[in-house]
ZADO-1210 file (C-alpha; in nm, 4 decimals, padded with zeros to 6 digits):
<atoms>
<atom x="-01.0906" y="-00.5635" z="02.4899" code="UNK" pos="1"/>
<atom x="-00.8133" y="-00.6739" z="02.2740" code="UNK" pos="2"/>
<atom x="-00.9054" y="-00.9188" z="01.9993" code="UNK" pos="3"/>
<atom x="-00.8111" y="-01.3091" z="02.0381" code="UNK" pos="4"/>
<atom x="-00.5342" y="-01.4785" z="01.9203" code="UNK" pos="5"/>
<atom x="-00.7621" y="-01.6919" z="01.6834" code="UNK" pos="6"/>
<atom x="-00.9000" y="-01.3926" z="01.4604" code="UNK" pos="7"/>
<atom x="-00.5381" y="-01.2798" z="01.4250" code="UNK" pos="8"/>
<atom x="-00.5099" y="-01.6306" z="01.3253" code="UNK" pos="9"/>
<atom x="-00.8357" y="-01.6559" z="01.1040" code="UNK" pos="10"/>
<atom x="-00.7468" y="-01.3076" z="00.9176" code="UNK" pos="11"/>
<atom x="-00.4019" y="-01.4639" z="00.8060" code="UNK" pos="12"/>
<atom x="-00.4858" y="-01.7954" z="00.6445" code="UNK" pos="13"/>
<atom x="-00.7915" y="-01.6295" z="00.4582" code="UNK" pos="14"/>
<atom x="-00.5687" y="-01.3583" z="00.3189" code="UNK" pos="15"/>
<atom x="-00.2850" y="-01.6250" z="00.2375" code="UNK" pos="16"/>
<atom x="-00.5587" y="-01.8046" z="00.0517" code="UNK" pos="17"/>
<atom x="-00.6654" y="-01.5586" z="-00.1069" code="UNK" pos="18"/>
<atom x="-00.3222" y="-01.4516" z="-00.1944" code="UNK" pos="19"/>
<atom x="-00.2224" y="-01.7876" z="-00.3234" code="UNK" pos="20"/>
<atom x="-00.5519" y="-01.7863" z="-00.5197" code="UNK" pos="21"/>
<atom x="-00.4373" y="-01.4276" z="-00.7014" code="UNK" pos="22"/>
<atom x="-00.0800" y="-01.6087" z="-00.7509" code="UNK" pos="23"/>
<atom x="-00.2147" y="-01.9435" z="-00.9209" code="UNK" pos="24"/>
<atom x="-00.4570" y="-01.7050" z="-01.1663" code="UNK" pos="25"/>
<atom x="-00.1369" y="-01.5140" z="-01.2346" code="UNK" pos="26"/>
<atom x="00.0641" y="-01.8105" z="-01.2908" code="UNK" pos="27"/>
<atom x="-00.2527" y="-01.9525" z="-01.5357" code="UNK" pos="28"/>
<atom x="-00.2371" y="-01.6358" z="-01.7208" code="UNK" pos="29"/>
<atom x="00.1040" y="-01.6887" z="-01.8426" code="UNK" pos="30"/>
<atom x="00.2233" y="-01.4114" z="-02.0805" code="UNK" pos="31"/>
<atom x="-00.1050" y="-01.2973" z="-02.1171" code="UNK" pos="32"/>
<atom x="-00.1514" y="-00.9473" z="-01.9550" code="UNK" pos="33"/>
<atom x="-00.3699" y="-00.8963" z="-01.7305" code="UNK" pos="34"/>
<atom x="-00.6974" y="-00.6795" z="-01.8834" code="UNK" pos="35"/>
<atom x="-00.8348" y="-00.3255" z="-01.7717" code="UNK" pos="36"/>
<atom x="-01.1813" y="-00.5686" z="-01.7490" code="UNK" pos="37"/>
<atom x="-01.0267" y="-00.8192" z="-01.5297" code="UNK" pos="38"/>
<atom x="-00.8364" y="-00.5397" z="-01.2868" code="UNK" pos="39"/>
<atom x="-01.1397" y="-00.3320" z="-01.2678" code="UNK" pos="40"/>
<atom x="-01.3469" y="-00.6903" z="-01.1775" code="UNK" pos="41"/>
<atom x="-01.0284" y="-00.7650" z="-00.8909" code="UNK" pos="42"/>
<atom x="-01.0476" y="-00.4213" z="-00.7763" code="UNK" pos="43"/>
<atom x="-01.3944" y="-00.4068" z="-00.7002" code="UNK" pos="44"/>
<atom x="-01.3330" y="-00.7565" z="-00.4936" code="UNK" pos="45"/>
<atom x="-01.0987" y="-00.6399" z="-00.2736" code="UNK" pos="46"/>
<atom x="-01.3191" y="-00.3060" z="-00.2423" code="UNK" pos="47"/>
<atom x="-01.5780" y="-00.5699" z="-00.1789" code="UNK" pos="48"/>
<atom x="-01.3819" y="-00.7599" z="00.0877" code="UNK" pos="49"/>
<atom x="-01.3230" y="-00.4732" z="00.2527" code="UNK" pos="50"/>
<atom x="-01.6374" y="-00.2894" z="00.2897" code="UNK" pos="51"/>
<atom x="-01.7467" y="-00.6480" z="00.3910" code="UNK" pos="52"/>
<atom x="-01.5244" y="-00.7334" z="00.6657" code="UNK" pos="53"/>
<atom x="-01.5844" y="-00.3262" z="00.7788" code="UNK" pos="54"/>
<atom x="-01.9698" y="-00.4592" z="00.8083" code="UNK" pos="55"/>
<atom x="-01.8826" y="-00.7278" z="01.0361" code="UNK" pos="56"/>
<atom x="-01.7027" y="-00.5116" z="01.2848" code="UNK" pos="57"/>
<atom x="-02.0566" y="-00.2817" z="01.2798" code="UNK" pos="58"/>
<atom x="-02.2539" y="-00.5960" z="01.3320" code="UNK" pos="59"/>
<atom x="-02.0376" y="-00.7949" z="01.5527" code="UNK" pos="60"/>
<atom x="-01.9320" y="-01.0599" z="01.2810" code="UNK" pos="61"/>
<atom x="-01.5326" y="-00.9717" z="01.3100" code="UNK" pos="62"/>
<atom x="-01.3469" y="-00.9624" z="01.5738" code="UNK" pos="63"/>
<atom x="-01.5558" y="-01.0414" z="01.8813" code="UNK" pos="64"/>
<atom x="-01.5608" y="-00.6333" z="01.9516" code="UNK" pos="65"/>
<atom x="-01.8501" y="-00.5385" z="02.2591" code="UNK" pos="66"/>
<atom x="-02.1978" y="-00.4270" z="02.1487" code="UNK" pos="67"/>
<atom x="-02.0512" y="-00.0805" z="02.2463" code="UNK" pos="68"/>
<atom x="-01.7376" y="-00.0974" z="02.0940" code="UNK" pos="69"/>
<atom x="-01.8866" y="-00.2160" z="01.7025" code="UNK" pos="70"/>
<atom x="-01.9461" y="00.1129" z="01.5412" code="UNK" pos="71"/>
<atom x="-01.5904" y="00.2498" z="01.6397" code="UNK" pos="72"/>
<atom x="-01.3880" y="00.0019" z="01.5372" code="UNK" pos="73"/>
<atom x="-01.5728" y="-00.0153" z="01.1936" code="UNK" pos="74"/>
<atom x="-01.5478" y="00.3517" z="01.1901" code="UNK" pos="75"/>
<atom x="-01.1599" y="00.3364" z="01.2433" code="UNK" pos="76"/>
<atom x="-01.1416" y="00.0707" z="00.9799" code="UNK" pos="77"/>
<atom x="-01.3134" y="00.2430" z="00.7144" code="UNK" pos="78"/>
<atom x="-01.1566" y="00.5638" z="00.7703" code="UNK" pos="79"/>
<atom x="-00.7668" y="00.3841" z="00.8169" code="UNK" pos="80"/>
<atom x="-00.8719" y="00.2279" z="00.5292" code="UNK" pos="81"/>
<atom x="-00.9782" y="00.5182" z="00.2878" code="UNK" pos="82"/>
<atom x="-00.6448" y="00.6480" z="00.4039" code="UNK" pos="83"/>
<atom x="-00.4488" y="00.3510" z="00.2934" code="UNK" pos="84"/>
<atom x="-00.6370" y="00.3403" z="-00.0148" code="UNK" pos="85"/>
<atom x="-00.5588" y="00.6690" z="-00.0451" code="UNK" pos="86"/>
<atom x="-00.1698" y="00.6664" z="-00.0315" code="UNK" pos="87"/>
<atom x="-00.1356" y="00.3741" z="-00.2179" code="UNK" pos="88"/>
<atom x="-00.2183" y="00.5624" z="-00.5435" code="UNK" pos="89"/>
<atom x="00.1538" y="00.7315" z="-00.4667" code="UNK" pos="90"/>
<atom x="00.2740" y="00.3662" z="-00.4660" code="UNK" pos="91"/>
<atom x="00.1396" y="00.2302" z="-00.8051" code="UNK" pos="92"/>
<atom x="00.2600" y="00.5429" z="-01.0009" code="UNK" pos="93"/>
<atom x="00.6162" y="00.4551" z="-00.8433" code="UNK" pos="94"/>
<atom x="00.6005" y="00.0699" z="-00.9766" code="UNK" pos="95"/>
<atom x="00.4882" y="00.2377" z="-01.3115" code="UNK" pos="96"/>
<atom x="00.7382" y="00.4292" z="-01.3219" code="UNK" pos="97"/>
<atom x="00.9744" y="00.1554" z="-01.2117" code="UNK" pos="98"/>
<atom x="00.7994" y="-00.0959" z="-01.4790" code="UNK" pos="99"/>
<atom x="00.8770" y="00.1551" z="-01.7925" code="UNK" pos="100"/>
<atom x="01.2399" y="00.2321" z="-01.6508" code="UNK" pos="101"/>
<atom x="01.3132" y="-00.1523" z="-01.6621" code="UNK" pos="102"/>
<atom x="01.1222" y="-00.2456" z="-01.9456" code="UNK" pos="103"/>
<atom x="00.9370" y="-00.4879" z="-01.7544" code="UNK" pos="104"/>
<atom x="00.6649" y="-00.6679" z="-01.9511" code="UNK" pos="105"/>
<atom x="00.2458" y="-00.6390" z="-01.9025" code="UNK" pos="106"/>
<atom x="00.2536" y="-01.0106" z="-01.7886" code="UNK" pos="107"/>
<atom x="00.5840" y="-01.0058" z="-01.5971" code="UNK" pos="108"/>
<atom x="00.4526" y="-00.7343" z="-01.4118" code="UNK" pos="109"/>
<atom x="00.2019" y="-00.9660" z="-01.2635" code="UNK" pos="110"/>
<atom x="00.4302" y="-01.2001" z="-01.0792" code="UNK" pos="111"/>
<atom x="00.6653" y="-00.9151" z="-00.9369" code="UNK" pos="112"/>
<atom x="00.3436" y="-00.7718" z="-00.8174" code="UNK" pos="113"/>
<atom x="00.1890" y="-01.0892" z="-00.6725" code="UNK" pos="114"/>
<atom x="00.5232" y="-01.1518" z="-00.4805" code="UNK" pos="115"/>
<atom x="00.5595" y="-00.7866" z="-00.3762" code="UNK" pos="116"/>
<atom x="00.2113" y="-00.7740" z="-00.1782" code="UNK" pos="117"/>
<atom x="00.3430" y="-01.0298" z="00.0056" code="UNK" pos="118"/>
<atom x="00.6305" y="-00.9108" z="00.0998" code="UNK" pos="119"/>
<atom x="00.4473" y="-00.5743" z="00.2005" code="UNK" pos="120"/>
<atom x="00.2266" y="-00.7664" z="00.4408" code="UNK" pos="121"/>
<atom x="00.5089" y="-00.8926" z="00.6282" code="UNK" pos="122"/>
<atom x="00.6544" y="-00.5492" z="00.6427" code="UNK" pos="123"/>
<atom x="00.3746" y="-00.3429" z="00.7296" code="UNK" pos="124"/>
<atom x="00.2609" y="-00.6158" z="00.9989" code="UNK" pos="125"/>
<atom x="00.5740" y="-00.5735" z="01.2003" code="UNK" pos="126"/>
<atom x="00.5636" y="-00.1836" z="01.1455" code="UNK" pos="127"/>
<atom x="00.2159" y="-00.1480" z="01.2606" code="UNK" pos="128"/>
<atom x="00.2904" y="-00.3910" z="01.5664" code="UNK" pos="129"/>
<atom x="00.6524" y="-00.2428" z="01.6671" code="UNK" pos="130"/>
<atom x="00.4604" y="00.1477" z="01.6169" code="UNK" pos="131"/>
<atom x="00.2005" y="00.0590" z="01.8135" code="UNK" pos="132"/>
<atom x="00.4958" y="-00.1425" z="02.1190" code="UNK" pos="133"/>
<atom x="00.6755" y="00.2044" z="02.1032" code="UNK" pos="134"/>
<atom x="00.3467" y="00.4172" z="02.0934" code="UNK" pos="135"/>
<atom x="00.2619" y="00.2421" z="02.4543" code="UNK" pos="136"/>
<atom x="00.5748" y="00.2875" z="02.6279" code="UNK" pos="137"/>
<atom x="00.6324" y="00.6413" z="02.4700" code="UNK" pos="138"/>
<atom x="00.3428" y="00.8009" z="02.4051" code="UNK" pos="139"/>
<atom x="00.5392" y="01.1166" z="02.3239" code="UNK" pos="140"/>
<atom x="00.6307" y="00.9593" z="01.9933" code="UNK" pos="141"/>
<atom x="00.3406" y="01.0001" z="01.8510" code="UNK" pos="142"/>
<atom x="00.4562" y="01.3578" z="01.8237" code="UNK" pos="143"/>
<atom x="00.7642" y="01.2123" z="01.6553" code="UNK" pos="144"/>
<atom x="00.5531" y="01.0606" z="01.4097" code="UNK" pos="145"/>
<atom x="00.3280" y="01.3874" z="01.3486" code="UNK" pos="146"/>
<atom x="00.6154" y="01.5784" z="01.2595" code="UNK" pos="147"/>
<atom x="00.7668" y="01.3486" z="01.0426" code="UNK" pos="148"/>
<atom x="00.4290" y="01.3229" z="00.8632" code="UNK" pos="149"/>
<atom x="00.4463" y="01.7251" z="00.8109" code="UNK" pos="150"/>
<atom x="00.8131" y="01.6827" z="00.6729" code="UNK" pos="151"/>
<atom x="00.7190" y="01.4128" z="00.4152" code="UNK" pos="152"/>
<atom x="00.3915" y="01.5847" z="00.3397" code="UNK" pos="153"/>
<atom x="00.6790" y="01.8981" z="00.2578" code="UNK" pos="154"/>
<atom x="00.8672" y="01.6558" z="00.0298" code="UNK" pos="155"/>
<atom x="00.6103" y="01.5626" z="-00.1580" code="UNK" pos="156"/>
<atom x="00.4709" y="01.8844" z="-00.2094" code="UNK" pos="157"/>
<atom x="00.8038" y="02.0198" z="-00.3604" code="UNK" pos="158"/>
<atom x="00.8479" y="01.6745" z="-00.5776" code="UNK" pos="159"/>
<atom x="00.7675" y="01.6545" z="-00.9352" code="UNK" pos="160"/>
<atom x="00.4569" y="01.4182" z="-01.0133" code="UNK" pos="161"/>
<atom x="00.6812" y="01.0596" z="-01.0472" code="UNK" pos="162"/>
<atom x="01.0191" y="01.1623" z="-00.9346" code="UNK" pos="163"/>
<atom x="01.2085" y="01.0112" z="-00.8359" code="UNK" pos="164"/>
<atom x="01.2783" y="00.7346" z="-01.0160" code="UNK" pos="165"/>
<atom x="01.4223" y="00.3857" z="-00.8016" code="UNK" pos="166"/>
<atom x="01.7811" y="00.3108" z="-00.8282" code="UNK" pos="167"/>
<atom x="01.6729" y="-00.0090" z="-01.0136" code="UNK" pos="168"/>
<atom x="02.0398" y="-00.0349" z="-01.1968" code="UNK" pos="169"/>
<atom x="02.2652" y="-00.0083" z="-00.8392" code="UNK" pos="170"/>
<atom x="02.0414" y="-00.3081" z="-00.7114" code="UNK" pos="171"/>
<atom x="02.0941" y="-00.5131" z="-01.0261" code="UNK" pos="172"/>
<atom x="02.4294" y="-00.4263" z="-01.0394" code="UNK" pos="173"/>
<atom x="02.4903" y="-00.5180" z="-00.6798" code="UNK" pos="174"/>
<atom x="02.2914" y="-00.8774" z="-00.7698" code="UNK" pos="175"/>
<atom x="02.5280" y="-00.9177" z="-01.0630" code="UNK" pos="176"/>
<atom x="02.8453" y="-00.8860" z="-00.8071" code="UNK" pos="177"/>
<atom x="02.7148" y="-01.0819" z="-00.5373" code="UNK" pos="178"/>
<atom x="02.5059" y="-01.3424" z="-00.7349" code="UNK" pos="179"/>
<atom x="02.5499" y="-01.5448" z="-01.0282" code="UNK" pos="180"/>
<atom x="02.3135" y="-01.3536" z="-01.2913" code="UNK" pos="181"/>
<atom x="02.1978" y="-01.3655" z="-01.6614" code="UNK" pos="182"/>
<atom x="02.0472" y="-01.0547" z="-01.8490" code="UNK" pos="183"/>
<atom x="01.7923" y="-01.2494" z="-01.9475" code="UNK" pos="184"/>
<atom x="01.4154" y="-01.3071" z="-01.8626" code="UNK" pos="185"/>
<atom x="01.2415" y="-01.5544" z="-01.9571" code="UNK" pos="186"/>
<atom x="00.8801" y="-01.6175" z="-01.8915" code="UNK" pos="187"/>
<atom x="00.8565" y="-01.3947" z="-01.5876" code="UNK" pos="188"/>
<atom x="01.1148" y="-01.5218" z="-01.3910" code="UNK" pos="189"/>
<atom x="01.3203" y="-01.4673" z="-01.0459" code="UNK" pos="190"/>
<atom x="01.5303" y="-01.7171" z="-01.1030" code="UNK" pos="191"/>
<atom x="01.6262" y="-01.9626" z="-01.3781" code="UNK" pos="192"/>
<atom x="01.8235" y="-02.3254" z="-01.4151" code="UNK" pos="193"/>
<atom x="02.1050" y="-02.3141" z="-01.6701" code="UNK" pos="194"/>
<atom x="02.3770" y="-02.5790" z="-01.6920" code="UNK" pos="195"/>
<atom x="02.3121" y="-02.6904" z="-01.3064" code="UNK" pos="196"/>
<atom x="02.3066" y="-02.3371" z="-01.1651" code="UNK" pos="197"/>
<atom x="02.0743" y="-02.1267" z="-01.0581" code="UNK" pos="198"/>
<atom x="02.0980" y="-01.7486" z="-01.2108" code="UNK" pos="199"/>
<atom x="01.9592" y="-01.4514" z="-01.0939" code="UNK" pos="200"/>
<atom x="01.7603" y="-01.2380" z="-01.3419" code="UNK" pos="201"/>
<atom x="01.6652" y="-00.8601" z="-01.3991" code="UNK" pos="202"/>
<atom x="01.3080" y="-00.9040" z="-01.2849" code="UNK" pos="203"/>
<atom x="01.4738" y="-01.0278" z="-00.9260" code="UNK" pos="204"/>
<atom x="01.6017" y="-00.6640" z="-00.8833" code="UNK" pos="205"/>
<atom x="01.2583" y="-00.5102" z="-00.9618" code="UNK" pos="206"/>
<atom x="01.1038" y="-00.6890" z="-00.6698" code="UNK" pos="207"/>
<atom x="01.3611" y="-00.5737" z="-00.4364" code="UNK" pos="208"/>
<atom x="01.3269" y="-00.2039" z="-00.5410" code="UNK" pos="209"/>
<atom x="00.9532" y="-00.2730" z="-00.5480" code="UNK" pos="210"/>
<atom x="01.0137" y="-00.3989" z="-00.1579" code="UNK" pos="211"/>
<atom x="01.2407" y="-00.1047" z="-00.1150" code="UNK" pos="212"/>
<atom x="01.0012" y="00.1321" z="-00.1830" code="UNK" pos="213"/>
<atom x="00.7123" y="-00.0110" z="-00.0097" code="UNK" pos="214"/>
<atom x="00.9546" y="-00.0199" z="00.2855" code="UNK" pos="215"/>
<atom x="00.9723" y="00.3618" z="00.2426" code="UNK" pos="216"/>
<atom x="00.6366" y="00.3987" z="00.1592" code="UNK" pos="217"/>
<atom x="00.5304" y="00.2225" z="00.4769" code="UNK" pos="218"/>
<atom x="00.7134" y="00.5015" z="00.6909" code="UNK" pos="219"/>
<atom x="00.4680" y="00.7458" z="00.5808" code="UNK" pos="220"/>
<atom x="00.1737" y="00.5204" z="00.5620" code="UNK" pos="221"/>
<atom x="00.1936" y="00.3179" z="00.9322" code="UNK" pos="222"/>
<atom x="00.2349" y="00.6072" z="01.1111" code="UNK" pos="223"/>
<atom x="-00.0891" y="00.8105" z="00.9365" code="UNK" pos="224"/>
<atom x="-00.3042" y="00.4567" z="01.0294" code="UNK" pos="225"/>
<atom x="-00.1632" y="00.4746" z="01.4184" code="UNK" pos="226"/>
<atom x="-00.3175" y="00.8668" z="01.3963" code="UNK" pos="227"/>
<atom x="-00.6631" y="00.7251" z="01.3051" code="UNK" pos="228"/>
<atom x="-00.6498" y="00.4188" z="01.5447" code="UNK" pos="229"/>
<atom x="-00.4732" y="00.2522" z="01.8272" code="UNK" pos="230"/>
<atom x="-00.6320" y="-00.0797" z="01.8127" code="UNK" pos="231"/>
<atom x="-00.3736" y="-00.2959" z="01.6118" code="UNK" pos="232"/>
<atom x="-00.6425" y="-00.5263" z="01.5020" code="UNK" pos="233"/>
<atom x="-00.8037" y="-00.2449" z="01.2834" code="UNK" pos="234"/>
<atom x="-00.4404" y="-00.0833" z="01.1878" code="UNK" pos="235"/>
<atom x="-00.3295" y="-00.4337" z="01.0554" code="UNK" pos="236"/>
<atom x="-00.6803" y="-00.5363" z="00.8802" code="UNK" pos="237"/>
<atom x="-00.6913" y="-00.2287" z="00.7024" code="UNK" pos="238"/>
<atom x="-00.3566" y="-00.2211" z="00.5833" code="UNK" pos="239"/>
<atom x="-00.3713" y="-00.5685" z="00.4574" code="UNK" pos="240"/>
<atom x="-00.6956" y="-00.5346" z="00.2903" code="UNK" pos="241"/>
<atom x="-00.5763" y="-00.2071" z="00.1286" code="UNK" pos="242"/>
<atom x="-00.2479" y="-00.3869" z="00.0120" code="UNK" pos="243"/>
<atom x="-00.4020" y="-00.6665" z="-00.1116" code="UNK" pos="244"/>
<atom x="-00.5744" y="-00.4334" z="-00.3914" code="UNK" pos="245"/>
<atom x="-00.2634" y="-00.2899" z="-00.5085" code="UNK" pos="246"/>
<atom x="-00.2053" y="-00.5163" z="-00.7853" code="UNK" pos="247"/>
<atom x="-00.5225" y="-00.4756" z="-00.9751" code="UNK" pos="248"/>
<atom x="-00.5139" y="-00.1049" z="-00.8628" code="UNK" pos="249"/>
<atom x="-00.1882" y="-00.0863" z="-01.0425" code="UNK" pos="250"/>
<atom x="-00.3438" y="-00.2046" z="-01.3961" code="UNK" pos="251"/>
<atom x="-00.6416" y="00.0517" z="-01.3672" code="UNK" pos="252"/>
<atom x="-00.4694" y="00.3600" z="-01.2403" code="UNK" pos="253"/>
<atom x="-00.1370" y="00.2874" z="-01.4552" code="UNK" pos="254"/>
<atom x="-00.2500" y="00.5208" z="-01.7645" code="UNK" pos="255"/>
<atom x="-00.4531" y="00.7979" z="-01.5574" code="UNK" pos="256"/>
<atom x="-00.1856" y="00.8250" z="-01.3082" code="UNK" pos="257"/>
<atom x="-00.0204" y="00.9676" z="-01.6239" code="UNK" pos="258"/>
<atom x="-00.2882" y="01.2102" z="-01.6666" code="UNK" pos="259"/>
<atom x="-00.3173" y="01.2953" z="-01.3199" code="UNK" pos="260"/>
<atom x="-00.0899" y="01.5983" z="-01.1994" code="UNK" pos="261"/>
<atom x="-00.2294" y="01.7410" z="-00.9064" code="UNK" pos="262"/>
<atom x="-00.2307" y="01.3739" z="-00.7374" code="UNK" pos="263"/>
<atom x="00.1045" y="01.4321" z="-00.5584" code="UNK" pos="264"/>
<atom x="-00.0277" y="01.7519" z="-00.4362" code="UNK" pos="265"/>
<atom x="-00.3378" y="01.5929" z="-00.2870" code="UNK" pos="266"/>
<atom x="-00.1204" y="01.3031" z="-00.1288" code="UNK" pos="267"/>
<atom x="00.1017" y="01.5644" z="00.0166" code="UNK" pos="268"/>
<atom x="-00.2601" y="01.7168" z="00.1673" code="UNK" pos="269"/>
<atom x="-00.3508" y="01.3896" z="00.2995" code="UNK" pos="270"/>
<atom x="-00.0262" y="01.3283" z="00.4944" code="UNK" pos="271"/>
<atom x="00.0088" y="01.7382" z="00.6206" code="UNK" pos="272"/>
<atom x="-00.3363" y="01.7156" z="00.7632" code="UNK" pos="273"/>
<atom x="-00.2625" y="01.3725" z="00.9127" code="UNK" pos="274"/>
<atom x="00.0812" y="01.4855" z="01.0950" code="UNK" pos="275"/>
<atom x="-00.1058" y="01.7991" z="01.1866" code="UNK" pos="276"/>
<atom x="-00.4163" y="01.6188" z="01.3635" code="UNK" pos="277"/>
<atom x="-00.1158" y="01.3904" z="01.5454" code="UNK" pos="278"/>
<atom x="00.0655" y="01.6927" z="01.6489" code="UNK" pos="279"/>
<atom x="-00.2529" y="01.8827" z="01.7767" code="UNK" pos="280"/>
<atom x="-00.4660" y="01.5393" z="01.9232" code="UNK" pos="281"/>
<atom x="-00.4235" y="01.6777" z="02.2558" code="UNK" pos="282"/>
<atom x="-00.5339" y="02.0721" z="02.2060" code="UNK" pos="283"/>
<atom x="-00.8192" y="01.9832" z="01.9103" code="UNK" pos="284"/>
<atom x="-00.9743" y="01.6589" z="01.8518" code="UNK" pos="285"/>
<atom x="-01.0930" y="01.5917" z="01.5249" code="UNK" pos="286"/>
<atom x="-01.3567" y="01.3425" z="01.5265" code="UNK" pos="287"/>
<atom x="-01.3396" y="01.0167" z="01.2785" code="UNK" pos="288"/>
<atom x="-01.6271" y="01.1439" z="01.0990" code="UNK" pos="289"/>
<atom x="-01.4524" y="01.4458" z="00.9763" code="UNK" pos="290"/>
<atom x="-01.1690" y="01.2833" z="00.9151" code="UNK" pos="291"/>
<atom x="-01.2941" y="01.0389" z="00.7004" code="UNK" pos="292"/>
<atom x="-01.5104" y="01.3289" z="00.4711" code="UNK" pos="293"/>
<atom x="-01.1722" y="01.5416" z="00.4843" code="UNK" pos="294"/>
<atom x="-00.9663" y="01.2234" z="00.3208" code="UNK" pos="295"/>
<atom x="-01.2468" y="01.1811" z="00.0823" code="UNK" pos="296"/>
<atom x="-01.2360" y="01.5598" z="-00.0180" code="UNK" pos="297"/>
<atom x="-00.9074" y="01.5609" z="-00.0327" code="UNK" pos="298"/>
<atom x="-00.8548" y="01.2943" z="-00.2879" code="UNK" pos="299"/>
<atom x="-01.1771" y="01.4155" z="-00.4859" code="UNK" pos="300"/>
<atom x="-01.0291" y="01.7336" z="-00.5305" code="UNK" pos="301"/>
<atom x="-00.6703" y="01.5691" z="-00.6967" code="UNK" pos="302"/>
<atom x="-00.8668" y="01.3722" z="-00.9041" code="UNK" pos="303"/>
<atom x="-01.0859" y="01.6334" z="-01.0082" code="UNK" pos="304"/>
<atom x="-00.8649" y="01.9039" z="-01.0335" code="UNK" pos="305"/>
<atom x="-00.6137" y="01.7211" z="-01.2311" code="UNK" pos="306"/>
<atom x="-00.8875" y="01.7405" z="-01.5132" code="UNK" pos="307"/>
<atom x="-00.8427" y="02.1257" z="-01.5582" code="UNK" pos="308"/>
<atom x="-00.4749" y="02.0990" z="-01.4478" code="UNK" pos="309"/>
<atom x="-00.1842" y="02.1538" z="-01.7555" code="UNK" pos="310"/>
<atom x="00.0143" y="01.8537" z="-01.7908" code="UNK" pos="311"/>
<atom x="00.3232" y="01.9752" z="-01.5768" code="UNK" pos="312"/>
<atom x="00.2966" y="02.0771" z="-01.2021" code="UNK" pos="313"/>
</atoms>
C-alpha cells in the first residue's frame, strides 16, 4: 500500500522546519563555533528523531503502513538508516578535508554546512525517486547497481584514508571567470554588496564542491538504500533523517576521523557486501536482520580496529 500524498507532504515541512530552525541557531551563533557539547547534544537529536519516527512505523504512528506491514517497514528504515549513517562518516572526513584545504573557518563552516544539507535533500530525493522509476521498469538494473557498488567498494579499498582531495581551486577559479568575485570573506558569506554589486566569495565555491561531492557520494549511497528497500517512503525518510545529522556529525567526528585509519577500509566493506547481496538477491537472500548486525559489525570493527591500527594504511 503505497503511502499518501499527505505524509510525503507532512515529512517535508517538518524537516524544512526543522532545517530552518538549525539555520536561524547558526545564523545566532555568529562567529562563534559551534562546540563538541553542542554537536554531541544535535547529534543525539537527530539520532533521537530518527529512532523516533522508526517507532512510529512499528506502532502505526507514520505512514499509515497495515498492521502487517509495521514491523517491516521499521525494519527497512532502521537498517537503510544504519547504512546511511554509516557512509556518511566517508562524507564528513571529505568536508574536513575540504575545510583545512580552503582554510575555511570553525563558524563559517556552519553556514556552508547548513546550506549543503539542503541541497543534499533535494538531490538524494530525486535520486532515490528516479532509482526506484528505473528499478520498476528495469528490474535488471538492480544488477547494474550491484556491480557498480562492488567497483566503488574496489576504489575505496585501494584509496588512501582522505584522498582525494576536491578540486576546490578549478571551481573558484571558474566562479572568478564567470562571476564577479572578491577574495574576501567576511562573516561567513556567499555573497556580499560592494559599491552596488553583488560579488561572489571563496566560501561560494566550497558549497558547490561540498554539493559536488555529495552528488558523488549519493551514487554510492542511493543505490545501497534501494538494496535494503523498495518502498520509497522508507528510502527517502531514512536518507533525509540521516542527512539531516551530518552537520553536527561533522563537528564530533572531525578530529577522530583523523585518528581513524581503517575507516575507509570498513566503508569499502559496507558497500562490497551491499553490491554483493544486490548481485546475489535472487540465488541467496539475506534477511534484514542480518543485514542490519553485519552493518553494525562492520563499522564496529573500523572503529575498533583503527585503535590498534599505525597511523598510515
Amino acid at each position: 500500500m503505497p503511502v499518501s500524498l499527505s505524509w510525503w507532504v507532512g515529512f517535508n515541512l517538518g524537516v524544512l522546519a526543522l532545517l530552518g530552525a538549525e539555520l536561524y541557531l547558526a545564523w545566532r551563533g555568529g562567529d562563534r563555533a559551534l562546540s563538541f557539547k553542542a554537536a554531541l547534544a544535535w547529534s543525539a537529536f537527530w539520532i533521537s528523531l530518527a529512532v523516533f519516527f522508526g517507532g512510529g512505523l512499528l506502532l502505526g504512528g507514520v505512514g499509515g503502513y497495515a498492521p502487517e506491514q509495521r514491523g517491516v517497514a521499521s525494519m527497512q528504515f532502521f537498517t537503510a538508516y544504519l547504512l546511511e549513517k554509516t557512509l556518511s562518516i566517508d562524507n564528513v572526513l571529505v568536508f574536513v578535508l575540504l575545510f583545512r584545504h580552503f582554510g575555511v573557518a570553525a563558524a563559517q563552516q556552519r553556514t556552508v554546512l547548513s546550506w549543503g544539507v539542503l541541497g543534499a535533500m533535494v538531490l538524494r530525493g530525486a535520486l532515490i525517486l528516479g532509482g526506484l522509476a528505473l528499478a520498476r521498469r528495469f528490474e535488471w538494473i538492480f544488477y547494474i547497481f550491484g556491480a557498480y557498488l562492488l567497483w566503488a567498494a574496489w576504489r575505496m579499498w585501494r584509496s588512501r584514508l582522505g584522498s582525494p582531495t576536491p578540486g576546490v581551486n578549478r571551481i573558484w577559479d571558474w566562479l572568478r571567470r564567470c562571476l564577479p568575485a572578491t577574495e574576501d570573506n567576511p562573516a561567513g558569506r556567499l555573497l556580499v554588496l560592494r559599491e552596488g554589486r553583488w560579488l561572489v566569495t571563496p566560501l561560494l565555491a566550497v558549497l558547490l564542491t561540498i554539493e559536488l561531492a555529495d552528488a558523488l557520494f549519493a551514487l554510492d549511497s542511493v543505490p545501497a538504500v534501494l538494496a535494503v528497500t523498495h518502498d520509497p517512503f522508507i528510502a527517502y525518510t531514512s536518507n533525509i533523517l540521516a542527512v539531516l545529522g551530518l552537520r553536527a556529525l561533522f563537528f564530533v567526528l572531525q578530529n577522530a576521523l583523523q585518528r581513524g585509519p581503517l575507516l575507509h577500509r570498513g566503508l569499502a566493506l559496507l558497500l562490497g557486501f551491499i553490491g554483493l547481496k544486490m548481485l546475489l538477491e535472487k540465488i541467496v537472500h539475506v534477511p534484514l536482520g542480518i543485514s542490519l548486525v553485519v552493518i553494525g559489525l562492520i563499522l564496529a570493527g573500523s572503529i575498533f580496529g583503527s585503535r590498534f591500527a599505525p597511523s598510515k594504511t
